[in-house]
FIVEX-650855 format. One line per field, with one value per residue: residue number from 1; residue in one letter; x, y, z of N, C-alpha, C, O, CB in turn. Coordinates in pm, whole numbers. Last residue first. Glycine has a CB too. Layout:
N
seq NUM/...
type a/...
nu X/...
nv Y/...
nw Z/...
cau X/...
cav Y/...
caw Z/...
cu X/...
cv Y/...
cw Z/...
ou X/...
ov Y/...
ow Z/...
cbu X/...
cbv Y/...
cbw Z/...
//
This chain:
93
seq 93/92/91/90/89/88/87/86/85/84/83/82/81/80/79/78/77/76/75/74/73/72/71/70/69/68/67/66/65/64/63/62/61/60/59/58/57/56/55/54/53/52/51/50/49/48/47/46/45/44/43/42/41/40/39/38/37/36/35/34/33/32/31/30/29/28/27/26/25/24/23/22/21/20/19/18/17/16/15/14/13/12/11/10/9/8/7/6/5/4/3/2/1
type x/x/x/x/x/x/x/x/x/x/x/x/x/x/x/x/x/x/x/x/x/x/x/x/x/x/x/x/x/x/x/x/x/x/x/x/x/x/x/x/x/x/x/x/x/x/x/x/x/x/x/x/x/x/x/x/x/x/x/x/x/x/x/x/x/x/x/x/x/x/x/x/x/x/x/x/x/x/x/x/x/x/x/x/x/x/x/x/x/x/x/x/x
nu 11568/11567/11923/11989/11980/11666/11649/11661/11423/11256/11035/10927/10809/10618/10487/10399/10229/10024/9885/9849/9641/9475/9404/9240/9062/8874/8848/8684/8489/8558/8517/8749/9016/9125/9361/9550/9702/9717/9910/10109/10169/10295/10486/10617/10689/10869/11105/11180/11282/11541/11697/11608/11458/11252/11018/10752/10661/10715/10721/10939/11028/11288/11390/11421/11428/11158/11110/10817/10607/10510/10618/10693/10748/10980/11087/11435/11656/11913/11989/12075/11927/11835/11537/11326/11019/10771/10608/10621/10888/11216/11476/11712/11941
nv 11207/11473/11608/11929/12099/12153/11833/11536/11270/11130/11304/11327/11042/11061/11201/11093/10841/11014/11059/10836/10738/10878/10888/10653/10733/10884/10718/10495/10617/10509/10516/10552/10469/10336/10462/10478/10264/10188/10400/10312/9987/10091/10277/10070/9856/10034/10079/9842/9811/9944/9846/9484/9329/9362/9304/9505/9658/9660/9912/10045/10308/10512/10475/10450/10228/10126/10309/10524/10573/10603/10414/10430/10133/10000/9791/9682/9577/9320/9152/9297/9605/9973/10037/10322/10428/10682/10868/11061/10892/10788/10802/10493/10407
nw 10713/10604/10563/10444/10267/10165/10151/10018/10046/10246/10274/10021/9999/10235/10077/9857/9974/10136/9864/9746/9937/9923/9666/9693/9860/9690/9465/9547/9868/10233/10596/10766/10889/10765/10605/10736/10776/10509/10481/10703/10548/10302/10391/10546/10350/10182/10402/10405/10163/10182/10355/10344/10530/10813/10994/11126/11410/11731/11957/12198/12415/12571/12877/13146/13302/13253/12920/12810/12540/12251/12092/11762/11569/11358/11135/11159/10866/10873/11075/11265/11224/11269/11267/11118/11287/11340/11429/11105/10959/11031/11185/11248/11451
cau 11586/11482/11819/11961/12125/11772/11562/11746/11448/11380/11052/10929/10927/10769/10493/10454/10353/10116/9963/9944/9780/9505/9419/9361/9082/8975/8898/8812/8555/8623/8441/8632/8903/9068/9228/9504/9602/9615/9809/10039/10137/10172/10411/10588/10626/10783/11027/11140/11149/11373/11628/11657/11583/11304/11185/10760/10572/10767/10633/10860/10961/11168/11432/11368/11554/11188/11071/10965/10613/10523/10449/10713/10658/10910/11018/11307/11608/11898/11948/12146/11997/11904/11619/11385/11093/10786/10602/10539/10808/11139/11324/11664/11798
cav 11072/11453/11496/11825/12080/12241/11966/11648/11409/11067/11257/11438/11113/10956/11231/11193/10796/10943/11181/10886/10641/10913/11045/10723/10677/10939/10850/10488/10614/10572/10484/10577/10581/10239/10384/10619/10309/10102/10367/10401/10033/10019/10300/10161/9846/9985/10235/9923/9707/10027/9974/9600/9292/9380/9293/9416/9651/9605/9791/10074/10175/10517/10447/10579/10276/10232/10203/10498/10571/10730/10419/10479/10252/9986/9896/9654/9645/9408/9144/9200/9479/9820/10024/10160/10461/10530/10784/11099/10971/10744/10860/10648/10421
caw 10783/10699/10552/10551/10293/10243/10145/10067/10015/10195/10425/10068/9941/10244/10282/9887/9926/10218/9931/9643/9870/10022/9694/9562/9859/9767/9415/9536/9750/10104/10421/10746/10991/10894/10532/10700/10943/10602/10414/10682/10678/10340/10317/10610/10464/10154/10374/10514/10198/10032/10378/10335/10431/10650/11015/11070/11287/11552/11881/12065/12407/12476/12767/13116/13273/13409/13009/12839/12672/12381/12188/11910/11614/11430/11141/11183/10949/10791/10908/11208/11288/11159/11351/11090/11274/11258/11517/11232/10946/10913/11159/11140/11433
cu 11715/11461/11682/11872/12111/11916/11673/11673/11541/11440/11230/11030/10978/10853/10634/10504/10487/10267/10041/9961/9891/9665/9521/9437/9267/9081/8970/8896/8680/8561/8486/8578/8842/8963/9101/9358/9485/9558/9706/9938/10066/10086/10263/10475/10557/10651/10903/11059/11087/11269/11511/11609/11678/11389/11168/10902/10610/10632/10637/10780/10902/11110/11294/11413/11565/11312/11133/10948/10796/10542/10401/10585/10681/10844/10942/11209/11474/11761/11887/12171/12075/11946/11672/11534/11225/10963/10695/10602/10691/10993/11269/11475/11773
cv 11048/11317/11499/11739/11958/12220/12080/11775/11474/11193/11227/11390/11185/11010/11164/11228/10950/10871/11136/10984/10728/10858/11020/10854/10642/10841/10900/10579/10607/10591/10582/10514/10617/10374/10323/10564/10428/10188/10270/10440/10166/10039/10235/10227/9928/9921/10131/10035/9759/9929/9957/9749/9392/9370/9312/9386/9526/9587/9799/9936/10187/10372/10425/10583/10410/10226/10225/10345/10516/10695/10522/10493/10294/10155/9850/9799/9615/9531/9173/9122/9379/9730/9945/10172/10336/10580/10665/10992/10967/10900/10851/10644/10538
cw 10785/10796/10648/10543/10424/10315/10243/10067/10097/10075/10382/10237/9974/10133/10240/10044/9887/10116/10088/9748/9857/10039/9831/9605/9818/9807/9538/9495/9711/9991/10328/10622/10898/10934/10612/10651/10874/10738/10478/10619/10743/10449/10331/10500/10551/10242/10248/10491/10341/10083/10284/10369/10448/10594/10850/11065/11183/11502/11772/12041/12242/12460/12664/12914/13191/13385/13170/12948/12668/12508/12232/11983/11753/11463/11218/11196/11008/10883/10836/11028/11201/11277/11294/11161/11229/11289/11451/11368/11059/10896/11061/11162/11340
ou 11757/11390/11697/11754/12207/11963/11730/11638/11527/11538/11321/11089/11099/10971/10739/10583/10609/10379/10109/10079/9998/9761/9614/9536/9368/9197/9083/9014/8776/8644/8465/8662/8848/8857/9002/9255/9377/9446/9592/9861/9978/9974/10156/10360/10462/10535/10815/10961/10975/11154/11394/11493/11779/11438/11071/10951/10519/10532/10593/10791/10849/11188/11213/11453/11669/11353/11155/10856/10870/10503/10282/10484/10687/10877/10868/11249/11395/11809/11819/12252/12122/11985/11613/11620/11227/11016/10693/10670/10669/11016/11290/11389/11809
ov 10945/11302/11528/11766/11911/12298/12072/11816/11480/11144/11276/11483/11163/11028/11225/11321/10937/10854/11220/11019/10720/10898/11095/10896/10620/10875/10948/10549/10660/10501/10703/10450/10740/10368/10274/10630/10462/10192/10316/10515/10148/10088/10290/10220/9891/9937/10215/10072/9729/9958/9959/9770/9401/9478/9274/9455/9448/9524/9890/9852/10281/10301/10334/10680/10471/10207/10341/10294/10485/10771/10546/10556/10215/10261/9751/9899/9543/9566/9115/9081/9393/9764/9846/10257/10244/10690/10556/11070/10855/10996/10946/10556/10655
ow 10836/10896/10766/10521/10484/10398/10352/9956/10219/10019/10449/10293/9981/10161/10220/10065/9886/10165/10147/9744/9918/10105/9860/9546/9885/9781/9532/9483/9767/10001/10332/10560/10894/10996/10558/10665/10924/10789/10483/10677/10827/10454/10359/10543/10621/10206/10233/10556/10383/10048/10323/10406/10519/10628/10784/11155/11153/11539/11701/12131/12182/12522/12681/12850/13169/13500/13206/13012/12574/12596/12252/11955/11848/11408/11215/11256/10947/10991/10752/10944/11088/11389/11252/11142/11310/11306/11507/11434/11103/10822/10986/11159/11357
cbu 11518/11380/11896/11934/12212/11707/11372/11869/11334/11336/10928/10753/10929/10745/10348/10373/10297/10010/9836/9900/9757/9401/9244/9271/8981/8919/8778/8831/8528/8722/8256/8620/8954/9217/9284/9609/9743/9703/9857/10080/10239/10199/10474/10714/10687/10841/11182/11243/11205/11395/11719/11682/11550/11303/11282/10696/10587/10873/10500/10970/10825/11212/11528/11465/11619/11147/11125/11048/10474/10399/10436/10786/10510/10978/10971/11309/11615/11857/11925/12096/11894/12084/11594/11404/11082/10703/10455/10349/10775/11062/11301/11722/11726
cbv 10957/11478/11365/11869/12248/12281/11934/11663/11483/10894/11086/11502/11155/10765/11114/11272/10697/10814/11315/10931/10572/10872/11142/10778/10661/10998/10953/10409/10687/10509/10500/10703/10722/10177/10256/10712/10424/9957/10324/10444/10028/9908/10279/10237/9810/9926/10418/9966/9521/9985/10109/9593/9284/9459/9117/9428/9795/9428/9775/10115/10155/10577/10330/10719/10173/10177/10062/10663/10459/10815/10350/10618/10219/9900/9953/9564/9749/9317/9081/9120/9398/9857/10005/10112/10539/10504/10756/11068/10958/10542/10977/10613/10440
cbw 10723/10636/10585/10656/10341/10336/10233/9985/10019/10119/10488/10070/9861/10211/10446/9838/9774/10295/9960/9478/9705/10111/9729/9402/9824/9881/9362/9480/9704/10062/10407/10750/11084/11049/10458/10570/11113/10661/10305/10667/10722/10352/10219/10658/10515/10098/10265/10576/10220/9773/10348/10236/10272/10599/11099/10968/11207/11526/11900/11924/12541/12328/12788/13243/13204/13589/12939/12930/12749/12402/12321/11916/11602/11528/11037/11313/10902/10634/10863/11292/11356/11033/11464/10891/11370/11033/11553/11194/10823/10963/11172/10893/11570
//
């Protein structure tokens, strides 16, 4: 399982990975619980999905202009660079 960014996170399988989200809850074997977001090919269609996906929840809490709007795209698609970035001798995913 790799941490993707805030709650996200791509679990590889069989074919290839699923992005999914941590609920915050455990199950009664005391085991984290999540909800698929979507199954993906590959890693780069995972971290594409997720992009989207964040952008949409970031876009739901209010009335935009397309300036911010733009603003909000391009500084969640930094989050994820910044997230797949070597920063100090350690991966953040």
């Amino acid at each position: 399982m790799v941490h993707l960014i805030e709650n996200y996170y791509a679990i590889p399988n069989n074919m290839g990975f699923t992005l999914a989200v941590d609920k915050g809850k455990t199950d009664k074997d005391g085991n984290k619980t999540y909800d698929t977001i979507g199954y993906c090919g590959s890693f780069e269609e995972t971290v594409s999905l997720l992009r989207r996906k964040v952008v949409d929840q970031r876009l739901q809490n209010g009335s935009y202009e397309l300036s911010e709007a733009l603003e909000i795209i391009q500084a969640t698609a930094e989050e994820i660079k910044t997230a797949i970035e070597c920063k100090g001798g350690q991966y953040d995913i």
